[in-house]
N, C-alpha and C positions, 0 to 999 in steps of 0.2 A: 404593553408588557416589556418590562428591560430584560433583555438577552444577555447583558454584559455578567462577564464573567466574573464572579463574587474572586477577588484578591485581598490577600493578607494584608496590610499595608505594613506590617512590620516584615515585609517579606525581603531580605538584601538585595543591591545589586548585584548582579553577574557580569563579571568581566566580558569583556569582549575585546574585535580589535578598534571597534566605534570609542572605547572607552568601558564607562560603567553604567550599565543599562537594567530596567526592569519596568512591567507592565503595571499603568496604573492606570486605572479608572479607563481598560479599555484602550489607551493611546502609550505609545512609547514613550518614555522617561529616559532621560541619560543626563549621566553626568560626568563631571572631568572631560568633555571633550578638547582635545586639544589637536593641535598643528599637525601631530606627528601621527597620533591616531586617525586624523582626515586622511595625510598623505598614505596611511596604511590601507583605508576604504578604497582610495585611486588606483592602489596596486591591483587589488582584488579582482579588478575588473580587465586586468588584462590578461592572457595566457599564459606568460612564463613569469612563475613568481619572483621578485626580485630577491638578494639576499636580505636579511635583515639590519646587516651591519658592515662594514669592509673595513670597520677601522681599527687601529692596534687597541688590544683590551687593555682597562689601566686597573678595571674591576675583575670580579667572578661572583655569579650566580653558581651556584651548583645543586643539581636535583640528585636526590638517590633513591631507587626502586628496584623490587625484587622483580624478578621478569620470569613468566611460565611459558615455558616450551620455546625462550626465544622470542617472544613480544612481552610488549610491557602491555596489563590492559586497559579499559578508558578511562578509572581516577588518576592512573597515574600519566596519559595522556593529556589529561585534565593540567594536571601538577606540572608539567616539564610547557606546556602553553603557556600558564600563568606566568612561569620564569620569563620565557620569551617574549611576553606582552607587557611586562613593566620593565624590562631592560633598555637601558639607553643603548646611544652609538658605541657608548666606550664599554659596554659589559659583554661579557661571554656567560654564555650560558652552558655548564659543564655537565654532562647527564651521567649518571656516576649507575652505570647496570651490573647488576647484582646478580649473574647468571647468565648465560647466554643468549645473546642479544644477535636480531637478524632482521630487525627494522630497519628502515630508511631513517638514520637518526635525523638527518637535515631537512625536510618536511616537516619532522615533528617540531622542529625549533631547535635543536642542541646543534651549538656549535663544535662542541669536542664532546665524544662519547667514549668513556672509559671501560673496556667491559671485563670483569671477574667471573670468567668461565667457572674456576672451585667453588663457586657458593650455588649451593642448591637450597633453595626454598622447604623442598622437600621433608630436607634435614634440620631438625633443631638445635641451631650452634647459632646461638647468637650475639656468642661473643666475637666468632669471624667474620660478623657483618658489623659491626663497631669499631674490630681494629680496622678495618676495610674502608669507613669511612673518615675516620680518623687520620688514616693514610693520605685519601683523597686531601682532607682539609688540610693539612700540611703541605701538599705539593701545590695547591692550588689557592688557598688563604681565601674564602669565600668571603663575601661581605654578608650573603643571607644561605641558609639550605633551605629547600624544600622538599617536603616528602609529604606523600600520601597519611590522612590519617585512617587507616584503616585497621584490621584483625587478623592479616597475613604477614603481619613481619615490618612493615613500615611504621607504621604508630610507634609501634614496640619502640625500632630502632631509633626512632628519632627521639623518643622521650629517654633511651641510656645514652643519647650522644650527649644532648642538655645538662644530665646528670652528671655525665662525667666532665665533658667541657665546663661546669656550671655558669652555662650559656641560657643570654633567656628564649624562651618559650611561646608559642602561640599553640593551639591544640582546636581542633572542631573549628577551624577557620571557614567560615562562610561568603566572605567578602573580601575582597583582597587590591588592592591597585598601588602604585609606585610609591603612595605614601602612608597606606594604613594598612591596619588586618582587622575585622569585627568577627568578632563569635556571639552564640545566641547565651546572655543570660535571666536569671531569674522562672528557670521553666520552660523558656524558650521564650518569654513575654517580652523581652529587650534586646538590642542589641550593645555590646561592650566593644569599643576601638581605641586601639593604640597605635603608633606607630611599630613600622617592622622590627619584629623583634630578629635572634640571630637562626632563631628555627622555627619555619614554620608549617605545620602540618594543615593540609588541605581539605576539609573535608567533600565528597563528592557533590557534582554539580554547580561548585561556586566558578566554574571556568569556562566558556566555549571553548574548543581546542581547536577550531578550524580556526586555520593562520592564514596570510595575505601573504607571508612570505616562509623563507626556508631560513637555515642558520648553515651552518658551512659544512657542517657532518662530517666533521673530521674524527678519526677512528685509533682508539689508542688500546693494547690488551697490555693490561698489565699496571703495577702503580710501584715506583719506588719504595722502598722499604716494608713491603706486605708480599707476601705472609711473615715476612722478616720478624716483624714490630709485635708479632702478636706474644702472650705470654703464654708459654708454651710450659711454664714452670709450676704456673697456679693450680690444680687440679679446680677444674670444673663441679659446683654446686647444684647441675641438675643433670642425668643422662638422658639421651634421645633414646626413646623405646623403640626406633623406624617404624614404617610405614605397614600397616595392615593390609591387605588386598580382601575387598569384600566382593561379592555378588551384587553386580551393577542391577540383576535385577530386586535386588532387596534395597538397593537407596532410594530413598524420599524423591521423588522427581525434582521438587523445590531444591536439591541439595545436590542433584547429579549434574556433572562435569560434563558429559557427554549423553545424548537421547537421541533415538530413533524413533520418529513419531510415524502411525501409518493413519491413512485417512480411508473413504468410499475406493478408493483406488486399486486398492490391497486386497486380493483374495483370498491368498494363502498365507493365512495366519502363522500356519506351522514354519511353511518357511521366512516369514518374516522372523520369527521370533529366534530360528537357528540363526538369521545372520545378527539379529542382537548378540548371542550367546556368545558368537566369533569375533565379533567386536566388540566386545565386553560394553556394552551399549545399552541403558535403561531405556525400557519400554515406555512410548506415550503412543496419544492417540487425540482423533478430534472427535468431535461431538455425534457428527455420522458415524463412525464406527463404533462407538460408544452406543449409542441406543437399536443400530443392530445386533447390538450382543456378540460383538466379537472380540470384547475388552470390558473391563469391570472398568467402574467408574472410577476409579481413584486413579485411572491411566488417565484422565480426559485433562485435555492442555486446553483453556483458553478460561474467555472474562468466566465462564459460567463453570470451569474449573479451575486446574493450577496456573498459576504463571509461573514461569519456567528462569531459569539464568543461566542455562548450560554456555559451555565455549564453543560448542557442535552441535547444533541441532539437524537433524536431517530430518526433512517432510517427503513421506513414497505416501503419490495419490491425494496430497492435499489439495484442496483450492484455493483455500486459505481466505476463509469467510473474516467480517471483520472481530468475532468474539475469539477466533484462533490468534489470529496476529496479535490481536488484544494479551493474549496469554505468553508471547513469545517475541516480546518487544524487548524487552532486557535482552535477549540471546546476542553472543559477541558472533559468530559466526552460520548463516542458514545456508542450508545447501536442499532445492525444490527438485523432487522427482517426479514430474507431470508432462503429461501428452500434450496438454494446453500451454502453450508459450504463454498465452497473454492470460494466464488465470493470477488473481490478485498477490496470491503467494511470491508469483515469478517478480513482484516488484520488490517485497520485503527481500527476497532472499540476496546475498552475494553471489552464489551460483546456482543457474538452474539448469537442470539437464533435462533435455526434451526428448521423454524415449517412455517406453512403457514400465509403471512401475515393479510388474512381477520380475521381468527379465535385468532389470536393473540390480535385483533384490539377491538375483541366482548366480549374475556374474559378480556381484559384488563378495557374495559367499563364497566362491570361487577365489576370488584374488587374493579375498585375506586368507583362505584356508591355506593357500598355495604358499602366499610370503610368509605367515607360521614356520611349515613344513623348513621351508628353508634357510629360515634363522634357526631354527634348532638344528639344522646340518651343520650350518656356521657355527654355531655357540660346541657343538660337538668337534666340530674338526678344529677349533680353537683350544679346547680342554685338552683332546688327547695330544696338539704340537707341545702344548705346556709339558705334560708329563713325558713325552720323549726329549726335550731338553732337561728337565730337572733329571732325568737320570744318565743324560750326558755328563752333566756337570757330577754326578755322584762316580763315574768311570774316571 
């Protein structure tokens, strides 16, 4: 019987720091291995990552991405590796964040990280995220950009910077190394390569982002001439309608931000669900709670229900069977509520708290009821200082 796992053979290589790598017939494949990608494997193996470069830059790579909550997330960690793993000694790698930014930018690879606190993802202006880069390219003459291609705001931007620059173009980049980019054409039956063009969007997964070294993470707020440069004269061709606030328990779990899943663990439903309420938090659940009947089925998170993408996921009571974890493998963030340290969940997750899940559920309802309470004292004693100074100023 062959066991070997049926592969694409048009399937690209994936960057790495070995080089360019992919699975055939079963055995590793790579290519372009060279001198400097060896010396990169050597570093890997030691404790303290070396820098990646010490030398004065004669080039610039420069990456741009929108960042939520203050991290970038993993295409665009994807995108800012890829800069870092085809740059020589003499390039800098310039991470251009679009929002505020509270990553370790030198782990990720950026040598100088630029960060634009005013741009909120949030908001649809995106014409401030074009003069914004526009900015950047000027201060900094990039030889290549890179951005994520994605449907939050990077694609977008990268295909009006090309436009306006009429700068050429790469888009749905699968493959990428120091001297080409391939995208898939024909249906996806071929692949198409060029050499680097002056922009090139990323699409996910063409990159490992784990690096063998850092970049120097130097921390810049702010860019010459922006918001300066921007045209402030034009009247804008589209309004932002802002943001809706809906009922976290009426989103599609496939589409919610943040989930509280409960599993066997969990007995009181009611209070489970008031601390969803409190933290505006969609409700999931695993396959055991589900067929006890203490959630309808369209709550059930794993292979034999939804898969999940949340930034938050929290498990109260899971154990985390392999069809769960199956369902909440994309999740950027787990946080495990289980009495069992060593139950399979506590490997998946980033953090696990080892305590019982009811009492977890009641302080947690507590805390956030508490910090509420007291931001709207703040947002209240902030309004009324306002209005005793405006009618200072009217005396």
């Amino acid at each position: 019987m062959n066991d070997i796992k049926r592969i694409d053979p048009r399937r690209p290589f994936t960057i790495t720091a070995e080089g360019l790598k992919r699975i055939t017939l079963g055995a590793l494949a790579q290519s372009g291995m060279t001198q400097t990608h060896a010396s990169m494997t050597a570093m890997r193996h030691t404790h303290a990552k070396a820098r990646r470069t010490t030398t004065a830059p004669q080039r610039t790579f420069v990456v741009a991405a929108h960042t939520d909550r203050g991290t970038l997330d993993d295409h665009a960690h994807q995108v800012l590796a890829a800069a870092a793993l085809i740059a020589d000694a003499a390039t800098q790698v310039v991470l251009l964040a679009l929002g505020e930014f509270n990553e370790d930018a030198a782990t990720l690879g950026a040598d100088t990280v630029v960060v634009l606190r005013e741009i909120d993802r949030r908001e649809f202006d995106p014409a401030a995220a074009l003069h914004a880069l526009l900015a950047c390219v000027a201060a900094y003459s990039p030889a290549h950009l890179f951005l994520p291609d994605n449907a939050t705001g990077d694609g977008d931007l990268g295909r009006r910077y090309a436009a306006r620059a009429n700068a050429s173009i790469a888009t749905h980049v699968v493959e990428i190394d120091a001297t080409h980019v391939a995208s898939y054409v024909q249906s996806n039956r071929a692949l198409a390569s060029r050499a680097l063009p002056d922009v090139i969007l990323l699409a996910p997964g063409a990159v490992d982002p784990k690096l063998p070294f850092v970049g120097a993470g130097e921390r810049v707020d702010g860019l010459p001439g922006w918001p300066a440069m921007a045209d402030t004269t034009a009247a804008p061709s589209y309004r932002d309608l802002g943001v809706e606030a809906a009922d976290a328990a009426q989103v599609a779990l496939e589409e919610a931000d943040f989930i509280v899943s409960a599993g066997n663990g969990v007995s009181d439903v009611r209070a489970f669900e008031e601390l969803a309420r409190t933290l505006g938090a969609a409700i999931g659940a695993s396959r055991v709670a589900v067929d006890d009947g203490k959630f309808t089925r369209d709550k059930q998170i794993g292979a034999t229900g939804k898969t999940v993408e949340a930034s938050v996921y929290i498990a109260f009571g899971i154990s985390g069977a392999v069809q769960h974890l199956q369902g909440i493998k994309d999740c950027r963030h787990v946080i495990a509520v289980n009495l069992d340290a060593s139950a399979p969940i506590a490997k998946r997750a980033n953090l696990t708290i080892v305590a019982d899940a009811q009492e977890t559920i009641a302080a947690l309802t507590d805390a956030a009821t508490a910090a509420r309470i007291a931001r709207a004292h703040r947002e209240a004693g902030d309004a009324a200082d306002t209005v005793v100074a405006s009618e200072g100023a009217l005396v």
